[in-house]
N, C-alpha and C positions, 0 to 999 in steps of 0.2 A: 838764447834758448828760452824758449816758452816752456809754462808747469800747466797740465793738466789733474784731473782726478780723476779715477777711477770707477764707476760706480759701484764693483764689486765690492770695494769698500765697506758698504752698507746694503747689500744684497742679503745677508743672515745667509751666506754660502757656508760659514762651519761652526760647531757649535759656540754657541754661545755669545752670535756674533749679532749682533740688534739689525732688522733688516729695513730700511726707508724705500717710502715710493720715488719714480725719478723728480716727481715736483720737490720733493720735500730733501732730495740730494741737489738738484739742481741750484737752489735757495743756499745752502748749505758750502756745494765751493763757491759761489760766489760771494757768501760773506768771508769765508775765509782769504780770499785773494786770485784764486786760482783765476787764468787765461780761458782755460778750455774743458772739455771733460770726456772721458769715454765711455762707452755706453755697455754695457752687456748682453749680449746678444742672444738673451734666453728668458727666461723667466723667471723672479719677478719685475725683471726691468724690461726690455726690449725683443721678446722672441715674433718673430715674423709673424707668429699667427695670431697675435694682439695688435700690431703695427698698420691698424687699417687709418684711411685719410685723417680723421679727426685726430686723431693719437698724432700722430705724425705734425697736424696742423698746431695742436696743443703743443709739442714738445720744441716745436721751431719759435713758439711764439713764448714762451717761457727761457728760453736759450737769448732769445733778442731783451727780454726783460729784463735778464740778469747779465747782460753782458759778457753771456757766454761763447766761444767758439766751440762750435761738435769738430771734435777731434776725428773720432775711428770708433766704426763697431765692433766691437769684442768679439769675434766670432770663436766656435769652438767645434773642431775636425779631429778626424784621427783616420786618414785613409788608408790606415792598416787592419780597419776593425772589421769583424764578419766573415773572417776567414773559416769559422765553423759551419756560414750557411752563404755558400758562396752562389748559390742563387735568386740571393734577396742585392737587389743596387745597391749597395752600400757608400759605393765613392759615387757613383750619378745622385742618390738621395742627398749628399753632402754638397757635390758642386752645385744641384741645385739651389742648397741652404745658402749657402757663400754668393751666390747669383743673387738672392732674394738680400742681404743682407747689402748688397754695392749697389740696389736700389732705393732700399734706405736712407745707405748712406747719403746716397745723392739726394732724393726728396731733401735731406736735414742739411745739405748745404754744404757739405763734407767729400770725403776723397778717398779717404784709407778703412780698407775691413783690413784687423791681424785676424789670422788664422796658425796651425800649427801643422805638423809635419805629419807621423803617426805614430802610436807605441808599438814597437819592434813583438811581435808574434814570434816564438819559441820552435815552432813546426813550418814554419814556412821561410823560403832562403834572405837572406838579406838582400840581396840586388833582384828579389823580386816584388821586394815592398819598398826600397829606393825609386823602384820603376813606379810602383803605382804612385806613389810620392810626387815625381817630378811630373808625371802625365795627368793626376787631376789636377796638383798646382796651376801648372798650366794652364789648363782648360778653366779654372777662375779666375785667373789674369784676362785670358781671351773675350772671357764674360763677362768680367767686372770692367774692363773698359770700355766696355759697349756705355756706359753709363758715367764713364769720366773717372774712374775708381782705379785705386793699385790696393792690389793685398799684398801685405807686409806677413813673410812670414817671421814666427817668434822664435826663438832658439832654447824650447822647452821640450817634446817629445823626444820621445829616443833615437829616431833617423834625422841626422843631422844634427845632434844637439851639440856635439864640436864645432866650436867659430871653422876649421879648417874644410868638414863635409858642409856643412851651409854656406861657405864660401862656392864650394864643389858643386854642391845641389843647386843654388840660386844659377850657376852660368851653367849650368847643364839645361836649365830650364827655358834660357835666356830667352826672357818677354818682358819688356819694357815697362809693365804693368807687374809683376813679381818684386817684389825687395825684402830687404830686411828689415823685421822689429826689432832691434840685437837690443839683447839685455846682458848686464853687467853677472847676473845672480847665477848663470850657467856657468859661464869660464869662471867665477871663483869660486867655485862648488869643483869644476874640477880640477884646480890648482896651476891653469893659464896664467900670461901675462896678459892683464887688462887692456894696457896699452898696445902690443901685438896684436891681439884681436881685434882691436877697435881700426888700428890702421889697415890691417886686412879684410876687413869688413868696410870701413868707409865709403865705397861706390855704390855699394846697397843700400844703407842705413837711412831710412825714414823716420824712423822714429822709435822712442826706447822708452820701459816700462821699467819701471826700479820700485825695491825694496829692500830693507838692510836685514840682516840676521845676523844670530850667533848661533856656533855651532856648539852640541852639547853630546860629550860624550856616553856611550852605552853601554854595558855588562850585562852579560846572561849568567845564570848563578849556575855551576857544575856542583851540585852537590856529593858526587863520587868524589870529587877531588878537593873541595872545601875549598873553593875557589871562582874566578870568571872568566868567561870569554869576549872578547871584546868582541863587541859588534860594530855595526858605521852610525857615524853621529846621527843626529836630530838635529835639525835646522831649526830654528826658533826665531819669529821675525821680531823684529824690536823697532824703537822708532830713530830713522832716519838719524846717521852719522855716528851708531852707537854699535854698531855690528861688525864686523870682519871685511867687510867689501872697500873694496881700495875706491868707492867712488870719488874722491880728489882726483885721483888718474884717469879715470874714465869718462868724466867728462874734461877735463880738460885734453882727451886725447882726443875728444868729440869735437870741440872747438877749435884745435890745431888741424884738425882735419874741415873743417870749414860748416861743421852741421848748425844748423841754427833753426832744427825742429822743434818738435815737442819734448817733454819728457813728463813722463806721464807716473803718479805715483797710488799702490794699489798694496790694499790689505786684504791678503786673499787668503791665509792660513793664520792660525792659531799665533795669536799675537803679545809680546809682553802684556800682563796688564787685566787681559780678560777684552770681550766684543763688546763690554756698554757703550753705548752712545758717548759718556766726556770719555771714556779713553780713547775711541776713532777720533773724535774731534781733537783730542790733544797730538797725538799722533802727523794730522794732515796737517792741522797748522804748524808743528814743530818741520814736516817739510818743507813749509813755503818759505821758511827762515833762515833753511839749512842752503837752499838754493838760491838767497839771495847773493851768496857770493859770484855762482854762473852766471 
């Protein structure tokens, strides 16, 4: 297995998190060690509507400098959204974003957009937004290979976020160009076997994004009662090999199954530590060391 970086990393995506241009992350995993990197496919790193020839010429020519591989463009969907104004395209607006992003991809040398599923709408049926799900999916697999591309989808939004309906959803959809991004952080958030999921998921599996957390318990104060109520934990990310996630199992379920992609690592929420700059950087490097076992 190959390590990529993330660039959301250092995107300043939430507070307090230092944000770098892609030259200056680019520079950044390759001293740290990293194979390859992935890109964010919005702004301030990568959104379509800055990715004109020169950007593109720059980023390929900066990627060969540093002895990078471009991994996958981070794309980011949700074709369950818009249900309030359902006469504005909101899934054609998206597949054509996913379209523009597997031409990217390709200009930079690359192969794989992840995208995501949708988050489940409260007012509208569940197997009518699985439908729209599996039919734009689709429709950017059909599109994204016009260009030599698969989108990878992630097992983060709410339709599908069980390894068992992504297993369901990816052969419902069945296109050649469709697969999975599986990540470890969903099935142990919902108390899965690693290892079960990652064997059931194996025929899809392109490629996987990981990050370690600990989980932190919650109370709401009832003051009638001079007392609490439990709420559901807080995830709390931390760095690599010091959180709850069985990752030992999960890539080695990954390697028994024969994967030998990427794995790709990403600080994308509120992180032990605080978002300065030496805490990211302590963080990415303490992955490239953790993975030297894989």
């Amino acid at each position: 297995m190959k390590i990529a970086l993330h660039s959301v990393s250092y995107a300043g995506v939430w507070t307090g998190q230092i944000r770098l241009t892609i030259d200056q992350f680019l520079k950044k995993a390759a001293d740290f060690g990293y194979d390859g990197v992935m890109l964010v496919a919005k702004r301030p790193h990568l959104s379509p509507l800055d990715a004109d020839r020169a950007t593109i010429t720059r980023i390929r020519e900066s990627l060969d400098q540093h002895g990078l591989e471009f991994v996958c463009m981070a794309g980011y969907t949700d074709f369950c959204a818009g249900t309030d104004h359902p006469d504005v395209p909101h899934r054609e607006m998206q597949i054509g974003y996913v379209t523009e992003l597997a031409k990217i991809a390709h200009d930079l040398g690359g192969s794989l957009v992840r995208i995501f599923t949708g988050f489940e709408r409260p007012d509208i049926s569940y197997d009518q937004q699985w439908d729209w799900c599996v039919q734009s999916l689709r429709e950017c697999a059909q599109r994204a290979a016009d260009w030599g591309v698969t989108v990878g989808v992630q097992n983060h939004h709410d339709i599908a976020a069980h390894y068992e309906s992504m297993y369901d959803l990816l052969k419902e959809i069945d296109h050649p160009n469709c697969k999975a991004m599986f990540d470890a952080w969903s099935p142990a958030l919902h108390g899965t076997d690693l290892v079960a999921a990652v064997n059931k998921m194996a025929p899809y599996i392109v490629h996987t994004t990981v990050a370690d957390y600990v989980r932190r318990p919650r109370f709401h104060y009832q003051p009638r009662l001079v007392n609490y109520v439990q709420e559901p934990d807080v995830s709390r990310a931390v760095p690599m090999g010091e959180g709850f996630i069985d990752y030992r199992g999960f890539f080695n379920a990954l390697k028994a199954n024969g994967y030998d992609g990427y794995v790709a690592y990403e600080m994308c929420s509120v992180l032990e530590g605080g978002g300065s700059e030496d805490n990211l950087d302590r963080c990415a490097k303490q992955f490239v060391e953790y993975m030297r076992e894989f």
